[in-house]
N, C-alpha and C positions, 0 to 999 in steps of 0.2 A: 504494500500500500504506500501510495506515494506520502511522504513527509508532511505535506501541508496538507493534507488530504486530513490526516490523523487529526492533527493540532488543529486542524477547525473543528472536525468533527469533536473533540474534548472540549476545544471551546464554547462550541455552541453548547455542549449539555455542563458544561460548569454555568453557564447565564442561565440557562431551565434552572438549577438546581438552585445556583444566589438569588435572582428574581422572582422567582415561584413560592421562592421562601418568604422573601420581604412583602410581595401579595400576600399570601396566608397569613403573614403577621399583621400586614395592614389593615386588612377585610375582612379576617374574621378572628384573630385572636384578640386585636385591640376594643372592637366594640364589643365583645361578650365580657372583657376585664374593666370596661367603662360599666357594663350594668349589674357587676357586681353586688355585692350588699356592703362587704367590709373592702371599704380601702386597703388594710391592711393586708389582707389574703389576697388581692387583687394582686399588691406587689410582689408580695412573696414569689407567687406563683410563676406572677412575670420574670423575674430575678433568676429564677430556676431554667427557666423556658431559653431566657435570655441569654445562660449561660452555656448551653447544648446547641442552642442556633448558633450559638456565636463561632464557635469550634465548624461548623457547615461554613458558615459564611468566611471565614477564615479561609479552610481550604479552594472552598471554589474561586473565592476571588483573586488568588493567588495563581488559580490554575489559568483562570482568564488572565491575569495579566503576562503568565508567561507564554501561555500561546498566541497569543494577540501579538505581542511586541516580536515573536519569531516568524508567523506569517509575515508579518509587515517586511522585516529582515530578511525573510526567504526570497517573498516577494517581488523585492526593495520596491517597498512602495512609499516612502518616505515623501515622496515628493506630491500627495494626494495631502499630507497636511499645507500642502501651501498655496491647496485650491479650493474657494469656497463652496464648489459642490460636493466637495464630500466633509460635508461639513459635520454629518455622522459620524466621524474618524474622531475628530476634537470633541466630540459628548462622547463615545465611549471611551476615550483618555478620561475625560473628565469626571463622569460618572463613578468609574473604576480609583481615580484620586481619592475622592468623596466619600468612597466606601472602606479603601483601604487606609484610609486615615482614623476612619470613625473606630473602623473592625481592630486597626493593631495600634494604635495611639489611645485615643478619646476613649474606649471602652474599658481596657487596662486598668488606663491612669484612675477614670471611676471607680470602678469593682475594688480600687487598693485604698481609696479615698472614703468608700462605704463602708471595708473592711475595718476601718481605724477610726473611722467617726461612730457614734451614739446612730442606731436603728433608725431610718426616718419612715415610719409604716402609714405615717398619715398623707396622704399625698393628695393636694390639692384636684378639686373638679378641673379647675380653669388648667395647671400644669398639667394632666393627662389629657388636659383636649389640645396642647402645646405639642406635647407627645404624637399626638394623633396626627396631628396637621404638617408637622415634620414626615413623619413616614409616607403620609400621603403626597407629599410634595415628592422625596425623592421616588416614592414608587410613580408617579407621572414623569419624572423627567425619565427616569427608567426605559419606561414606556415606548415615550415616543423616543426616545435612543434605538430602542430596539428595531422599531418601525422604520427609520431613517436607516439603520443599517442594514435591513433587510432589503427594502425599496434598493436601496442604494448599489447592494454587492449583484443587485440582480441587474442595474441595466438603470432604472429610474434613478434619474439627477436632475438637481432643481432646475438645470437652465432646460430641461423639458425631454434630454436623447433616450 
C-alpha cells in the first residue's frame, strides 16, 4: 500500500475518532450534565469522563498531526498554504493548534491546579453554559474544517474549479 495512501487513511479515522468524540461531548454528554440535579455529581462525573476522553483525544490528535504534516511533506504541498483556496489547509493547522494546546498544555496545567486547590463541586449555571458554548464553538469550526477539507481535497475551490 502506497505510503500516503496509509497516512491519510489513519488520518482521516484519527479526525472520526477526535471529532466524533468532541460531538458526543458537545451534544449529548454536556446537556444531560447541565440537567443534572447536583452540580456536584455533574462535575465529578464530568472530571472522570474528562479524564478517559482526554487520553483518546491525546492520541488521535497526535496521530492527525503527524500524518497531516507527512502527507503534506510526501506531497510537498507546502506551497497550497500560500494560496487562498485552500484555505482548509490553515483551519486544519489551526484547529489541530487549538486542540493540541488545550489537550497537552491547558488541561494538565488544570487537573494539577484542581489536584492542589480545595474541591470546587459547586459550579456555577452561567460557567457550564460558558463550558457549553466553548465546545460548541470549536465543535463548528471543526465542522466546517472538515467540510472545506473534504470539498476541497476532492476538486471544489472557492475561486469555483
Amino acid at each position: 500500500m502506497d505510503d500516503v495512501i496509509a497516512a491519510r487513511i489513519l488520518h482521516v479515522l484519527g479526525v472520526v475518532l477526535w471529532i466524533g468524540g468532541v460531538a458526543m461531548v458537545t451534544t449529548v454528554l454536556l446537556p444531560v450534565l447541565a440537567r443534572m440535579q447536583s452540580a456536584a455529581e455533574a462535575m465529578n462525573f464530568f472530571a472522570r469522563y474528562r479524564q478517559q476522553f482526554a487520553a483518546q483525544a491525546r492520541f488521535t490528535t497526535l496521530l492527525v498531526g503527524l500524518t497531516g504534516f507527512y502527507m503534506v511533506y510526501a506531497l510537498d504541498a507546502w506551497q497550497r498554504f500560500t494560496q487562498w483556496q485552500f484555505w482548509w489547509m490553515h483551519t486544519m493547522v489551526l484547529i489541530w493548534l487549538l486542540f493540541s494546546v488545550m489537550l497537552f498544555v491547558m488541561e494538565p496545567r488544570a487537573r494539577r491546579r484542581s489536584s492542589t486547590a480545595p474541591a470546587q463541586n459547586n459550579i456555577s449555571p452561567e460557567a457550564f453554559a460558558k463550558i457549553q458554548r466553548k465546545h460548541m464553538t470549536l465543535l463548528i469550526l471543526s465542522l466546517i474544517t472538515i467540510v472545506g477539507a473534504v470539498a476541497g481535497s476532492h476538486g471544489w475551490l472557492v475561486s469555483g474549479n
